[in-house]
VOPAGU-2260 file (C-alpha; in pm, 1 decimal, decimal comma):
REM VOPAGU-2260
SITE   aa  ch    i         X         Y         Z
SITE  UNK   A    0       0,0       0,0       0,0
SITE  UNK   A    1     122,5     361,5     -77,1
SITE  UNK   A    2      86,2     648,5      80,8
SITE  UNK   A    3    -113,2     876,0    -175,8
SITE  UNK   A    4     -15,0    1210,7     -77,3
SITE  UNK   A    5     334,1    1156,4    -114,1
SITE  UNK   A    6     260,2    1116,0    -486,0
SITE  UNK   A    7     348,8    1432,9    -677,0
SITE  UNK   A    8      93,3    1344,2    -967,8
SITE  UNK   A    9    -177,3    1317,2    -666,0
SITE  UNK   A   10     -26,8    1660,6    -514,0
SITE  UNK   A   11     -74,8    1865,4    -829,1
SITE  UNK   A   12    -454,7    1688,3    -906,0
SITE  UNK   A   13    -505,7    1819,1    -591,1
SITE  UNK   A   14    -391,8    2174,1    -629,3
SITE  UNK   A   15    -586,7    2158,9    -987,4
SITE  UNK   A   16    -915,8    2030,5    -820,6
SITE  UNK   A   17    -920,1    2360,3    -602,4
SITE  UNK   A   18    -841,1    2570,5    -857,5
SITE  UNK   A   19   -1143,7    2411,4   -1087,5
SITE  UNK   A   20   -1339,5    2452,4    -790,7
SITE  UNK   A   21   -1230,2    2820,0    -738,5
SITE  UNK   A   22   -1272,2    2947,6   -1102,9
SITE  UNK   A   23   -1614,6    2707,1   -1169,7
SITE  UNK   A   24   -1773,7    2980,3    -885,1
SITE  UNK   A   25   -1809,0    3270,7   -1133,4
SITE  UNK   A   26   -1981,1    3086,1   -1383,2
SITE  UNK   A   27   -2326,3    3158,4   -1477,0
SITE  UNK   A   28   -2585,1    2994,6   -1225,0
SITE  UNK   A   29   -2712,0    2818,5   -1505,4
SITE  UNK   A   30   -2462,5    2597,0   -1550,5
SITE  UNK   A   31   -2441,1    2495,8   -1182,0
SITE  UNK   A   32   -2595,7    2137,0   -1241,2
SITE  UNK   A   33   -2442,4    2160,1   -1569,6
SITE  UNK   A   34   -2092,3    2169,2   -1661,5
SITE  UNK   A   35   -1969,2    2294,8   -1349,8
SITE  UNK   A   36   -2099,3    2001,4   -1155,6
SITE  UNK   A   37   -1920,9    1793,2   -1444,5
SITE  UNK   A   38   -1598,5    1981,5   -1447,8
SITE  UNK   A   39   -1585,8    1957,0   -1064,6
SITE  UNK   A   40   -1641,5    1572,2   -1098,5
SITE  UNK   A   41   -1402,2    1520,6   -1378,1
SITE  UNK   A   42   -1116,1    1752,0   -1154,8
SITE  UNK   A   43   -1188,6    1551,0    -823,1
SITE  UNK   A   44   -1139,1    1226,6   -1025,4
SITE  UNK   A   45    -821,8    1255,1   -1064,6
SITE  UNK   A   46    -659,5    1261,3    -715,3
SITE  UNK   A   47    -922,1    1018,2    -655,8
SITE  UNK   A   48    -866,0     762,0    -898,5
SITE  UNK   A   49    -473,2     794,5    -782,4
SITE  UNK   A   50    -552,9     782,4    -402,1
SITE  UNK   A   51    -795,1     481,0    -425,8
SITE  UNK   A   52    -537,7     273,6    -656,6
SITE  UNK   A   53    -303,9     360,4    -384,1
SITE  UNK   A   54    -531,5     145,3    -125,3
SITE  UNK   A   55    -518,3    -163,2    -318,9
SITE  UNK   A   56    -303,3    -461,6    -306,6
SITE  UNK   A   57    -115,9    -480,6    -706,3
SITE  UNK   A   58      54,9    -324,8    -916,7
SITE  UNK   A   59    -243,3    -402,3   -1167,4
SITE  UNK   A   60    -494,7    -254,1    -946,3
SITE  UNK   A   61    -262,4      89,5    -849,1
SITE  UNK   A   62    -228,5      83,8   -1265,5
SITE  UNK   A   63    -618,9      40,6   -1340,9
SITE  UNK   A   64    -691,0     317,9   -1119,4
SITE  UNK   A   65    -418,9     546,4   -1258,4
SITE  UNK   A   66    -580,0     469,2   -1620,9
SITE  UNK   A   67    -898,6     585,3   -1501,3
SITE  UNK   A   68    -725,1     873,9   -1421,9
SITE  UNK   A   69    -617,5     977,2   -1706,1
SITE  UNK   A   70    -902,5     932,7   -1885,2
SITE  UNK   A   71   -1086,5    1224,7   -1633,0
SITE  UNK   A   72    -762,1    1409,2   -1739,1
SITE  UNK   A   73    -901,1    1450,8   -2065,6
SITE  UNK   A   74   -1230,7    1492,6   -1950,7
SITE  UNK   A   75   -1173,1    1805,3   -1753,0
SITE  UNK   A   76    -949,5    1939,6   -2043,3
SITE  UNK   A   77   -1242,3    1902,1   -2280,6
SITE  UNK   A   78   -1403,2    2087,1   -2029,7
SITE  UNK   A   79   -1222,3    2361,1   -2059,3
SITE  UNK   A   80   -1238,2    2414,6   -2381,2
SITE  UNK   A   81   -1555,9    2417,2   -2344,9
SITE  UNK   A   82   -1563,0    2699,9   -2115,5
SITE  UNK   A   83   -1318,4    2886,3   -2338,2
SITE  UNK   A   84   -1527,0    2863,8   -2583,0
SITE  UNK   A   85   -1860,0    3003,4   -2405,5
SITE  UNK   A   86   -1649,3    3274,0   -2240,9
SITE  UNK   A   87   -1700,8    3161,5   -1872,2
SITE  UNK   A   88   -1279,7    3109,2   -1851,8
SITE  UNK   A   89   -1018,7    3366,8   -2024,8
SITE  UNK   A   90    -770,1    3257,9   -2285,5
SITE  UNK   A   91    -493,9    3255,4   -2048,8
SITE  UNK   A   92    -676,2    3042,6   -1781,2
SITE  UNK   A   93    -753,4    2807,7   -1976,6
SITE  UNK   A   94    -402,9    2736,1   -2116,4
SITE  UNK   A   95    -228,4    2737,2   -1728,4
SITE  UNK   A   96    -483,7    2501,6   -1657,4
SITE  UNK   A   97    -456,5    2289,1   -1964,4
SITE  UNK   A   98    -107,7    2289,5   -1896,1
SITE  UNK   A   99    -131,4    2162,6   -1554,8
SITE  UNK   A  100    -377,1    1887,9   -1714,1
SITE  UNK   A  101    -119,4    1802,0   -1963,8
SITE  UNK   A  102     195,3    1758,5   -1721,5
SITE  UNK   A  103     -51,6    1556,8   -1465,8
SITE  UNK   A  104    -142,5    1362,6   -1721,1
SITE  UNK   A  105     264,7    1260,4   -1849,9
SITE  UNK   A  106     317,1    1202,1   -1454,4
SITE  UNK   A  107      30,4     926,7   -1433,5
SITE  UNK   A  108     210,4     776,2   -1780,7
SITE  UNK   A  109     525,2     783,8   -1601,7
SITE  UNK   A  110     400,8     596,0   -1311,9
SITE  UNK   A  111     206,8     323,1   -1524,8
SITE  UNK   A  112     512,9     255,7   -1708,7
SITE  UNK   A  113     763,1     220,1   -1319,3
SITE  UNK   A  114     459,2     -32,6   -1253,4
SITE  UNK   A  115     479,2    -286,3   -1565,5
């Protein structure tokens, strides 16, 4: 069993989830049960998916979990091109936090390769 939090790939999902959850506030009401609930999901999936792996007993497990990960990766950055696109995040938001997604996201690969 690993600790999770000593994970830097689970440290910066973290950070990301919060900021998600930070800049998801000053979009329009309308979307509340819309794509900010979905965004917030898709950000909180990621440390999830890497702490819960993290619990189990194998290597195959800790890498299923990771996979799953990655795939809310690329969830939230559709996301947020989605909220470029309707205005609700600025140009340079978006790309710190796409950037973010996209280093995450080589981390997790990183990982699943150390475990095969």
């Amino acid at each position: 069993m690993r600790n999770f939090q000593e994970i830097i790939a689970w440290q910066r999902s973290h950070q990301l989830t919060l900021k998600v959850y930070f800049h998801t506030n000053s979009f329009p009401n309308t979307e509340t049960y819309g794509l900010v609930s979905q965004m917030r999901r898709a950000a909180s999936s990621i440390p999830t998916n890497i702490a819960e792996g993290c619990g189990r007993n194998s290597d195959a497990e800790m890498k299923r979990f990771l996979i799953i990960s990655t795939g809310s990766c690329s969830e939230l950055e559709y996301q947020l091109i989605l909220a470029k696109d309707l205005k609700y995040i600025p140009e340079n938001l978006f790309k710190e936090l796409q950037y973010e997604i996209i280093l995450i996201r080589k981390m997790i690969f990183s990982f699943i390769k150390k475990l095969e």
